[in-house]
N, C-alpha and C positions, 0 to 999 in steps of 0.2 A: 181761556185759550185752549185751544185741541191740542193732544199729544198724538202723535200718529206714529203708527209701527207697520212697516211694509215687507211683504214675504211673496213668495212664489217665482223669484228669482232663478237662473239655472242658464246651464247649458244643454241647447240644443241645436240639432240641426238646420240648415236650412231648410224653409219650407213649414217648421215646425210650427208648435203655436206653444205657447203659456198663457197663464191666467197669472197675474198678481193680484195682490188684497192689500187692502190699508186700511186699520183697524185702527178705528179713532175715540178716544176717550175726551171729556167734556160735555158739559152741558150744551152748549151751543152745538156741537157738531151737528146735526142734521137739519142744521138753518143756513150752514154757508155753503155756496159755493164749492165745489170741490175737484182738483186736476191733480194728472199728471205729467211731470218734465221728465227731460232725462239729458244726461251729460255723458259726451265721451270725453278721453282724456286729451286737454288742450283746448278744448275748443266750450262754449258758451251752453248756458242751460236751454235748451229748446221744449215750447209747449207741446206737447203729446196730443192732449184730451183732458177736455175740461164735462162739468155737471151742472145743474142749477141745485140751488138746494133741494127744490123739488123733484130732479129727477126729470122734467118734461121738458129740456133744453139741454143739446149736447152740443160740443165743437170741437174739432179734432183739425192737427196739422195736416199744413198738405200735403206732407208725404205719408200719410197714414195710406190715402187712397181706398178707402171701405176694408182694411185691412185689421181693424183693432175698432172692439165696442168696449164703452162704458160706462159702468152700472153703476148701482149705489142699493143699498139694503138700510134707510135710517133707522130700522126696528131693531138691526144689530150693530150699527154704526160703524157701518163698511162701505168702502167702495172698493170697486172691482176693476181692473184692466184685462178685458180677451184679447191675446194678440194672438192672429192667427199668417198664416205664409210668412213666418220671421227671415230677414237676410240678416246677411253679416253686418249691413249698414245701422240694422237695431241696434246694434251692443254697445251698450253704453250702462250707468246707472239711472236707475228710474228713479223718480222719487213722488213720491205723493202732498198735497200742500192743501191748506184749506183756506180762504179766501178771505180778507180782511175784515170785511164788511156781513154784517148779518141779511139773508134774505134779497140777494144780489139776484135777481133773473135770468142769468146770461153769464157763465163763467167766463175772465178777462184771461187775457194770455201773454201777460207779462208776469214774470217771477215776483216784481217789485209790490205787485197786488194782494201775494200774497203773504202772509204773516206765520205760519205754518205750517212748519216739514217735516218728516220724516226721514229717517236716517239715510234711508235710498237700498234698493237691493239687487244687486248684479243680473243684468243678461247678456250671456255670452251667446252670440248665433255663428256657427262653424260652417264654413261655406263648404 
């Protein structure tokens, strides 16, 4: 099972952009599937952006809107969130997950899919 650790978290302005990381330790990691949620307070985990294990298939929510890429490095067993034009409706906790199943095509965009989280790392966006 992957252990995952996520950073790049922050406060910034609106308009802004961050990059998060989520560094994942295990032997499988660079076989699953791999996304990110994120959670404001009260309300439900939403899918961000999901990867294939390969890397040649991505899916992102509909309100991303071409606003947020993401990557994956399995040589250093990373994956990457660009988030570029942030609003205040970003802020939430992110969290990084890695996908149940070995060698999935097609990241799934339900939480319950996945088996593997990471602790989650704050983005505050200041309008």
């Amino acid at each position: 099972q992957a252990q995952l650790v996520e950073s790049g978290g922050g406060l910034v302005p609106a308009g802004g952009s961050l990059r998060l990381s989520c560094a994942a330790s295990g032997r499988t990691y660079s076989s699953r599937a791999m996304a990110w949620f994120r959670q404001a307070p009260g309300k439900e985990r939403v899918f961000v952006a999901g990867i294939s294990w390969s890397g040649s298939n991505t899916d992102y929510g509909d309100f991303v809107n071409g606003r947020f890429t993401i990557s994956r490095d399995n040589a250093k067993n990373t994956v990457f969130l660009q988030m570029n034009v942030l609003e205040p409706e970003d802020t939430a906790t992110y969290y990084c997950a890695a996908h149940n199943i070995i060698g999935a095509s097609s990241p799934p965009r339900l939480p319950r899919d996945y088996n593997s989280w990471g602790q989650g790392t704050q983005v505050t966006v200041s309008s």
